[in-house]
Each structure stands twice: as structure tokens, then as C-alpha cells.
C-alpha positions as CSV (number, residue, x, y, z in Angstrom):
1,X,0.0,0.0,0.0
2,X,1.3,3.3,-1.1
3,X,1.6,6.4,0.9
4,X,-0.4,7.8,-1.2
5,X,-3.0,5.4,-1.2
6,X,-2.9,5.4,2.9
7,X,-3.7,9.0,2.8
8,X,-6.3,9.2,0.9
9,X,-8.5,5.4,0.7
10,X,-11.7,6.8,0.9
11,X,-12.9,10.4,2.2
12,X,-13.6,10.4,6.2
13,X,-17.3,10.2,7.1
14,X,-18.0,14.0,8.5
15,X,-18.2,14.2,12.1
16,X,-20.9,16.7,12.9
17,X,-24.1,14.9,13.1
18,X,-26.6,15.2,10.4
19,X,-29.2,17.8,12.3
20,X,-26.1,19.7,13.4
21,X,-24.6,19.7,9.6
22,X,-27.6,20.9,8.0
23,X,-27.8,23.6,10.1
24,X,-27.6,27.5,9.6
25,X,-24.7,28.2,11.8
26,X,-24.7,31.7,13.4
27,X,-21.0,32.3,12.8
28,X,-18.1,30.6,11.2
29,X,-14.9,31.3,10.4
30,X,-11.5,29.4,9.4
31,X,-7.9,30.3,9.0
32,X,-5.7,29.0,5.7
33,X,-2.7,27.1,6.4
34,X,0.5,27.3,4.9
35,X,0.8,25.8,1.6
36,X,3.5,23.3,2.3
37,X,0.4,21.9,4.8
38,X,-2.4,22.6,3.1
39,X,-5.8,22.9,4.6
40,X,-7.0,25.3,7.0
41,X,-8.7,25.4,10.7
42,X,-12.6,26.2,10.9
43,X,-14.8,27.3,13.3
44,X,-18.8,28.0,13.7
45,X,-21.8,28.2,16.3
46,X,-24.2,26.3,15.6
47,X,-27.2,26.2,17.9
48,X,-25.4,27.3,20.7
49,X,-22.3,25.2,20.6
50,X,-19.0,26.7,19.2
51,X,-17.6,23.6,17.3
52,X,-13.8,23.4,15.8
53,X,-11.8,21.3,13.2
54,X,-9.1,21.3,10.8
55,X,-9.3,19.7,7.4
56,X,-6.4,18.7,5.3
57,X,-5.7,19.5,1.4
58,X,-8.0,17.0,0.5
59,X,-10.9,18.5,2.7
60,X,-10.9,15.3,4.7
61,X,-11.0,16.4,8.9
62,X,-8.2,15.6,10.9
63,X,-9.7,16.6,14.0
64,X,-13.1,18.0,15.4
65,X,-14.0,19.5,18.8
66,X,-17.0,20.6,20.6
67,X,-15.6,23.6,23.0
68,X,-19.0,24.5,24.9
69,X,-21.4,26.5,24.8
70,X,-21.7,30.1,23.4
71,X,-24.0,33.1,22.5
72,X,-21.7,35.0,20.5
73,X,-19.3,34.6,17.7
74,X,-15.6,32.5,18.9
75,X,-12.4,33.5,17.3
76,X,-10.4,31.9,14.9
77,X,-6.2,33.4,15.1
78,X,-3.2,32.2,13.6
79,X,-0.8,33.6,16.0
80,X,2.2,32.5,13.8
81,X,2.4,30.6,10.5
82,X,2.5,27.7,12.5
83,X,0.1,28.0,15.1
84,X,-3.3,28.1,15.0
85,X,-5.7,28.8,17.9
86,X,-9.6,28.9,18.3
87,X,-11.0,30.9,21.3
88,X,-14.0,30.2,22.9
89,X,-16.2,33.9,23.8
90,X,-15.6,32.4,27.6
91,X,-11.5,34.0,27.6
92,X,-10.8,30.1,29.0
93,X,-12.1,27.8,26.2
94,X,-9.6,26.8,23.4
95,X,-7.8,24.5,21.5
96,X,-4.6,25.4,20.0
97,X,-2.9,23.1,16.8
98,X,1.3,23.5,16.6
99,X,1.5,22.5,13.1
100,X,5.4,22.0,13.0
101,X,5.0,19.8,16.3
102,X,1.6,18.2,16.0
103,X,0.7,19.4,18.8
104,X,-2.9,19.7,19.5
105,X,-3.6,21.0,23.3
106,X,-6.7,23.0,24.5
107,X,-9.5,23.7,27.5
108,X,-12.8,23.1,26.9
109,X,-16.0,23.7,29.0
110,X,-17.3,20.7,31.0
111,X,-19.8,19.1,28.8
112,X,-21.4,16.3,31.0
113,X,-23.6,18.0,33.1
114,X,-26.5,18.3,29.7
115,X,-26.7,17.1,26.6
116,X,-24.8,18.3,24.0
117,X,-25.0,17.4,20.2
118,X,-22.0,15.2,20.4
119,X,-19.6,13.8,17.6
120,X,-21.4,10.5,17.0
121,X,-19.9,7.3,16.3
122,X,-21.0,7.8,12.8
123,X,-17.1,7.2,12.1
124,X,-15.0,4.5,13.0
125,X,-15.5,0.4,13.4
126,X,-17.5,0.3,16.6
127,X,-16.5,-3.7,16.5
128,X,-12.6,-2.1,17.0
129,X,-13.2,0.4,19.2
130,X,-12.0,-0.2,23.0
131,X,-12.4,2.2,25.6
132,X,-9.9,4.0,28.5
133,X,-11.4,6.1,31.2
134,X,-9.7,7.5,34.3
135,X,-10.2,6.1,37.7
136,X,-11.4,8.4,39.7
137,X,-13.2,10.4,36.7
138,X,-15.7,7.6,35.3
139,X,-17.2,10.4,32.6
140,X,-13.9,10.5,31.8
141,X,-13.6,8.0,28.4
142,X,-11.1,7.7,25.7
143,X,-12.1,5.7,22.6
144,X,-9.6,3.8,19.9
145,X,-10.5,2.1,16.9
146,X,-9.4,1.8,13.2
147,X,-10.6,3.8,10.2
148,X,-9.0,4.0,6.4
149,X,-6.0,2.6,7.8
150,X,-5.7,5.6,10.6
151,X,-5.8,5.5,14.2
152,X,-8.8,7.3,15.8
153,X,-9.2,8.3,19.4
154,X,-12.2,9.8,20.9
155,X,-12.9,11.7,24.2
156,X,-16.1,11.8,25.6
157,X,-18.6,10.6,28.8
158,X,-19.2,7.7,26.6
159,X,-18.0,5.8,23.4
160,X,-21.4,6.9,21.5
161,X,-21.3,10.6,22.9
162,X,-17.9,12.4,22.0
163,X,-16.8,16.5,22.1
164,X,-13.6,15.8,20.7
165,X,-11.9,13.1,18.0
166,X,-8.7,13.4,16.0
167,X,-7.5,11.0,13.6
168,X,-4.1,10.1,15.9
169,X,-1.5,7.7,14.0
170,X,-1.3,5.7,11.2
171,X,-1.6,2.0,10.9
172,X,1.9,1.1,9.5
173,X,3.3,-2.1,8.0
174,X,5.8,-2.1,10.1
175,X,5.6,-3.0,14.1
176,X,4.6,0.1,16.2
177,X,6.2,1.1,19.1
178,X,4.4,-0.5,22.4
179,X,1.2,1.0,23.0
180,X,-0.1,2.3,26.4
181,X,-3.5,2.3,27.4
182,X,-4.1,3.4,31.1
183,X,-6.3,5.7,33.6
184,X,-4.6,7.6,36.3
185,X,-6.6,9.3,39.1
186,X,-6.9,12.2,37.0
187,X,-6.7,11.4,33.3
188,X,-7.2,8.6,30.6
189,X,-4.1,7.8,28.5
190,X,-3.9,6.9,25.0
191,X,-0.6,6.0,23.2
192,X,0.0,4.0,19.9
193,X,3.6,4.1,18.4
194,X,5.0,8.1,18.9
195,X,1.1,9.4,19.2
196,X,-0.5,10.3,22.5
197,X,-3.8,11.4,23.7
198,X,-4.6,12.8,27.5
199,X,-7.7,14.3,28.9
200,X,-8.9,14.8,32.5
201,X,-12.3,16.0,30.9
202,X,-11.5,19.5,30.5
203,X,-8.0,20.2,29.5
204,X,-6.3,17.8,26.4
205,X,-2.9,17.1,25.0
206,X,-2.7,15.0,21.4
207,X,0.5,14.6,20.0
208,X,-0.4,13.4,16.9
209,X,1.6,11.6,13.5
210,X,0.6,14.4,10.9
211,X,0.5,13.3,6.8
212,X,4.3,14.5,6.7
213,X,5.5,12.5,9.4
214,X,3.9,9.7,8.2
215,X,5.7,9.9,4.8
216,X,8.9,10.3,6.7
217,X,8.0,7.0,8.9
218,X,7.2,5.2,5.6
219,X,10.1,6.4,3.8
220,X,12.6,5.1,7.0
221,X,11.2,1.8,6.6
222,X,11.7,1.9,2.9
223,X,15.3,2.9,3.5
224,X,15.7,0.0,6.2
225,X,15.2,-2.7,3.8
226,X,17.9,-1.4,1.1
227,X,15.9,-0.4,-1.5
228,X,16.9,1.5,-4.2
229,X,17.4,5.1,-3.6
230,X,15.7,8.1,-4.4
231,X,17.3,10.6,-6.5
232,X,18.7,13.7,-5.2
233,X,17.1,16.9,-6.5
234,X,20.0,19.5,-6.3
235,X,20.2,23.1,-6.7
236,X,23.6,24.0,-7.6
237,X,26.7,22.1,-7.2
238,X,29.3,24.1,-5.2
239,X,32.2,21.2,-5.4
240,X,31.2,18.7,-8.4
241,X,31.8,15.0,-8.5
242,X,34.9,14.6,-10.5
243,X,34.4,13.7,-13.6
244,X,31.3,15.5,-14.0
245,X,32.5,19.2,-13.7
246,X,31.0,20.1,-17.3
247,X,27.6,17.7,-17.0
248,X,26.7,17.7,-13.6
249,X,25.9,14.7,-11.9
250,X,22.0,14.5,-11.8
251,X,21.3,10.6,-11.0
252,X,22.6,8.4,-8.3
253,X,22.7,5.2,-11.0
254,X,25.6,7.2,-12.8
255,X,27.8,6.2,-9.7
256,X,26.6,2.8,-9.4
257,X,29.4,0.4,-9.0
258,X,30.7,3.1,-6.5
259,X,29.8,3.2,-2.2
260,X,28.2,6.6,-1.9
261,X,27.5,8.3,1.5
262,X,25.1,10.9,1.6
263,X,25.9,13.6,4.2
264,X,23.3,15.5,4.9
265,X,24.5,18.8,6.7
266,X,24.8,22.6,7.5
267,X,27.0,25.3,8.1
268,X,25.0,26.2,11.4
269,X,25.2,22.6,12.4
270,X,27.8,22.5,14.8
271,X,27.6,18.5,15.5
272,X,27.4,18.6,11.3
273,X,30.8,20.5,11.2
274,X,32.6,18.8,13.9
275,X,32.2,15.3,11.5
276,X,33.3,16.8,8.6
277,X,37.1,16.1,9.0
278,X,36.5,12.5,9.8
279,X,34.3,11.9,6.4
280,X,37.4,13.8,4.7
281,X,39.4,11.1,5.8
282,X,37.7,8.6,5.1
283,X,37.3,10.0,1.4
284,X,40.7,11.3,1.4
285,X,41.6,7.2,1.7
286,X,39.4,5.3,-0.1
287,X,38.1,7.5,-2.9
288,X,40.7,5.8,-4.9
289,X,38.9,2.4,-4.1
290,X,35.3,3.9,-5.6
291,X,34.3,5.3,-2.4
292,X,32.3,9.2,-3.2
293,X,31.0,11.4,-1.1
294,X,28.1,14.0,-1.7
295,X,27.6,16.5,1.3
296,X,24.5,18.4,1.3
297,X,23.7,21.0,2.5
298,X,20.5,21.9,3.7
299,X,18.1,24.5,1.8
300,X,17.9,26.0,4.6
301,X,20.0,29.4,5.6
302,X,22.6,28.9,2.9
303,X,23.3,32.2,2.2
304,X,27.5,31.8,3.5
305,X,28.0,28.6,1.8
306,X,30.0,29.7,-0.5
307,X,31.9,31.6,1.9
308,X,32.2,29.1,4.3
309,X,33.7,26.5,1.9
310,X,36.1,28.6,0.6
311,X,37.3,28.8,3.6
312,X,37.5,24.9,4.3
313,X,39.4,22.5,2.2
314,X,36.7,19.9,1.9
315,X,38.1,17.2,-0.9
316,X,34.3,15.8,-1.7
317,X,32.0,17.0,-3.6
318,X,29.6,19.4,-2.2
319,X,26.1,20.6,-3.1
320,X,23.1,23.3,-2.1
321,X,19.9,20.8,-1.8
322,X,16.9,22.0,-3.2
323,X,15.1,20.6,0.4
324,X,13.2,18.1,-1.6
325,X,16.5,15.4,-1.1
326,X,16.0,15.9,2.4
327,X,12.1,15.3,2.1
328,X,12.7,12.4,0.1
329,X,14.8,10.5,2.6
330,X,13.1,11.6,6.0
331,X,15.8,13.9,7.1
332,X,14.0,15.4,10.0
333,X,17.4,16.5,11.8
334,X,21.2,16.7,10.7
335,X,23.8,15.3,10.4
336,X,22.4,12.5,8.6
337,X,24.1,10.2,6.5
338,X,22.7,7.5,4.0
339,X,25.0,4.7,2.7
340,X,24.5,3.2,-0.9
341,X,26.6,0.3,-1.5
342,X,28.2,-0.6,-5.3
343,X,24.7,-2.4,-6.7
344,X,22.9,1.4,-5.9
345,X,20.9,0.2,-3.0
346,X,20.5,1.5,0.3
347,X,23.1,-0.4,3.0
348,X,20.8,-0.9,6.3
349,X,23.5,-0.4,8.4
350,X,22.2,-0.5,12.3
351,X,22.6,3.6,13.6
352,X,23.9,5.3,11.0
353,X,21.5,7.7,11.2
354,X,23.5,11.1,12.8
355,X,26.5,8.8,13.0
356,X,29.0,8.5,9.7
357,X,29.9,4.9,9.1
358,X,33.0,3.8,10.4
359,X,35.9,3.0,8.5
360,X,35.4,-0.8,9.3
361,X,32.0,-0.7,7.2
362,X,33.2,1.4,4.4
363,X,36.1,-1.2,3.8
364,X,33.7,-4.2,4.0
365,X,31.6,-2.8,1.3
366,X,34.6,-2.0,-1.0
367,X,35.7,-5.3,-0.5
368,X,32.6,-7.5,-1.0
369,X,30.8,-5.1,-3.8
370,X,27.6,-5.3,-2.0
């Protein structure tokens, strides 16, 4: 199953129930997100209850709260290009999304003491769904279960009756990280893999796997079984490879039958920096034997590179990445260095990650040719 088939399998059943949908809503409002997300955050009243969500590119919700009750218009406010918060008329009432830490945190009125229209089960398998509620708070609940191959949690007074749902993690291929499900006096808990969902009926915390992480997750795995590589999309070559001074190099496969190590780095990396001499050496030695490296550096505040390296002596090659060679591999921090052995496929070599190889694996790989 692709990644793009994962995200989008089917358009998510909407979460407002059907008399609350096809109602005139007092107010509403919504905030654009920034086109490398895509989407936006909306808000309305709607017969007295100020509702929030987000929707992706696609239009499909991500997430979808009931705040409480209101007489007057919320506010929608994107206090930075990352961060979008929805206030409740109340001054207390919010919810608050950190796109570039999917982070979704916010205070909500307590909804247990009337009805209220509720996010109905209308989504979701209810034969998958299982149910954690805090010990001391029995209204308390939080609700898993399975849905176009996400991860859905609920929070509500019941599995039938919830204020607030967000699709949480995907369901990947490969094995998750251990999942914890438990109450504490105060609050139900809801992990799966590096998502995480708390509520004590009032205040919440999600940490959730966004579409982009997701990708990255996928991609990882993809690396770890030595596939073949993806190509690196380059925007100018400061040092070429040699040999290709007059062409530049634009495809890995022209350097198969070589080991190739990727360093992915940045002049305002210090940890980046510090490992630079160490991959000269190892070049420095073994180029001779068809060993090539390609530093590059990040898209990101590049403006002295040119400076900076005509101030080092760096033997390899060097290049200005474009930011999608970094997307392509799941660089989500540097340094970070990706091996590709002489038959162009990725090495799985345990923790190389922010660690260069050592000069034990680089000679193995000359030697053998794998």
C-alpha cells in the first residue's frame, strides 16, 4: 500500500451529526494554512455550541471538537504561520494546533452536566473500538478504533457521545512502538507508536503523526530494507563530483558500481561540522577504491555557503539541496548520512543515522561489492 494510497483510501465520514450539519450556523470562520500543509482550521456556532476542526488538502478532517457552549461569535487566530488557535467567547475555552510539532492542546467547557450534540460514532468500526477512562473520573472516556487505515481516538462521557476526535496515528506495516493504554486518578491515557492522547475531561494534550510525518515513517522503513534510492534533487553544485565538472551529476545510478555516502549537513550545524574532517578522511583514503562522497547541505540558511567552503578544504563533492532530497529521505534532523553500497541500494546499516559509518563498514563494502 502506497503512501499515497494510505492518505487518501476513501474520504472520512463528516463528524458533525446530520441535524447539526444541516444547520444554519450563526457564525463561522476558518484560517488558511501554509501551503506546504495545506488545509485550514474552521470554526462555527451552531445552535449554541461553538464547534472546531481542521481539514487537510483533501478536505478530509483531521480533527473536530465541541468547545461548549456560546452566545456569541468565537475566534479563529493564527498567531504565527504555524500555530493556530480557536477561542472560545468564555476568555478560557480553546484549542490550540502546533503544526510544525503536532501538537494539538486546549481547554474546553465541561460538557457532562446536559446534553450536548455530540460527535457521533457515525465514524470509526465500533467492532474495533476499545475504551480508557480515568479512575477516579468515570465520565472520563477515551475511545480507539481503526478507520481507512488511521488511528482514531475519541474523548467523551461515553464511546457513543464524544466532544472531541482526532485522527491520531497511522496503521503502519511495520511493528509500532508498544502501545499504552491506562487511567490515572486524573486522566485517561492513550498512546499508539509516537502518538499520544490525555484528557482529565476539560483540559487535552494530542500529539499526533501528521500526513508529513507519516511519509517520513514510511520512507525510513523503505530505507531499512535497502531499496533503491531516491534521486537527489540539487540546486547547484558548489564542489562537483569529479568527472562530471561540465555535466553535472543528476542521478545516483551514474555512480553505481561506486559506495556513496550521503551527508546530509549545515554550516550552522555545529555537530554537522565537527564530523566533517572524519568523512574527509575517510574519502581522502578510499576514494581511490570507488568510495564518493556528496555533502549536502540543507536548503535552509545557505546564504554563506559559498563563503564558508572557501574557507575549508573539503576534498568531496559538495552541493546546495533543493530541500526536496532531504524530504525524500526523511531527514528530519542533521547530520544525517545515507549509505548506498556498489549495486545502488541502500546499506541498512544499524545507527547510522546522525553517525557517519565507520571506517570498518566502508572497507567491508569495498571489498565484498555489496
Amino acid at each position: 500500500m502506497t503512501c499515497a494510497k494510505i492518505l487518501y483510501t476513501g474520504l472520512v465520514v463528516g463528524l458533525i451529526v446530520a441535524s447539526e450539519a444541516t444547520a444554519t450556523p450563526a457564525w463561522r470562520d476558518s484560517v488558511d494554512l501554509p501551503a506546504s500543509i495545506g488545509g485550514s482550521v474552521q470554526a462555527q456556532l451552531s445552535q449554541g455550541w461553538l464547534h472546531a476542526w481542521r481539514v487537510d488538502a483533501e478536505g478530509q478532517e483531521l480533527w473536530h471538537t465541541i468547545l461548549g457552549r456560546a452566545d456569541q461569535p468565537g475566534r479563529v487566530e493564527k498567531t504565527n504561520p504555524f500555530t493556530v488557535v480557536v477561542h472560545h467567547p468564555d476568555g478560557q475555552s480553546h484549542i490550540r494546533d502546533d503544526l510544525n510539532r503536532n501538537r494539538l492542546s486546549g481547554h474546553r467547557q465541561t460538557l457532562v452536566g446536559e446534553p450536548f450534540p455530540g460527535l457521533e460514532t457515525e465514524i470509526g468500526d465500533p467492532t474495533a473500538q476499545s475504551t480508557y477512562r480515568s479512575a477516579d473520573k468515570p465520565s472520563t472516556h477515551l475511545t480507539r478504533w481503526q478507520r481507512d487505515y488511521w488511528v482514531w481516538a475519541g474523548s467523551g462521557p461515553s464511546d457513543a457521545l464524544l466532544h472531541t476526535v482526532v485522527r491520531l496515528a497511522p496503521i503502519l506495516t511495520i511493528p509500532q512502538r508498544q502501545t499504552l493504554e491506562k487511567p490515572t486518578a486524573d486522566q485517561a491515557i492513550l498512546q499508539w507508536d509516537r502518538a499520544e492522547f490525555t484528557d482529565d475531561g476539560q483540559t487535552f494534550s494530542v500529539r499526533y503523526i501528521s500526513p508529513r510525518e507519516m511519509e517520513v515513517m514510511h520512507q525510513r522503513h523503505t530505507l531499512d530494507q535497502g531499496t533503491v534510492p531516491f534521486e537527489i534533487d540539487i540546486e547547484r553544485w558548489v564542489a562537483p563530483v569529479a568527472g562530471y565538472e561540465e555535466s553535472p551529476l543528476n542521478s545516483l545510478a551514474q555512480l553505481q558500481g561506486k559506495v556513496v555516502l550521503l551527508d546530509f549537513w549545515a554550516t550552522w550545524c555545529s555537530p554537522c561540522v565537527e564530523k566533517l574532517p572524519y568523512v574527509a578522511e575517510l574519502y581522502e583514503r578510499y576514494r581511490d577504491q570507488g568510495f564518493i562522497v556528496i555533502a549536502l547541505h540543507s536548503a535552509d540558511r545557505a546564504d554563506n555557503l559559498d563563503n564558508y567552503v572557501g574557507q575549508h578544504d573539503y576534498p568531496f563533492p559538495i552541493a546546495l539541496d533543493t530541500g526536496e532530497t532531504a524530504r525524500r529521505y526523511g531527514v528530519v534532523g542533521i547530520p544525517h548520512y545515507i549509505l548506498i553500497g556498489r549495486d545502488n541500494r541502500i546499506v541498512p546499516i544499524e545507527a547510522l543515522g546522525n553517525q557517519p559509518p565507520t571506517e570498518e563498514q566502508i572497507k567491508a563494502l569495498l571489498q565484498t561489492g555489496s
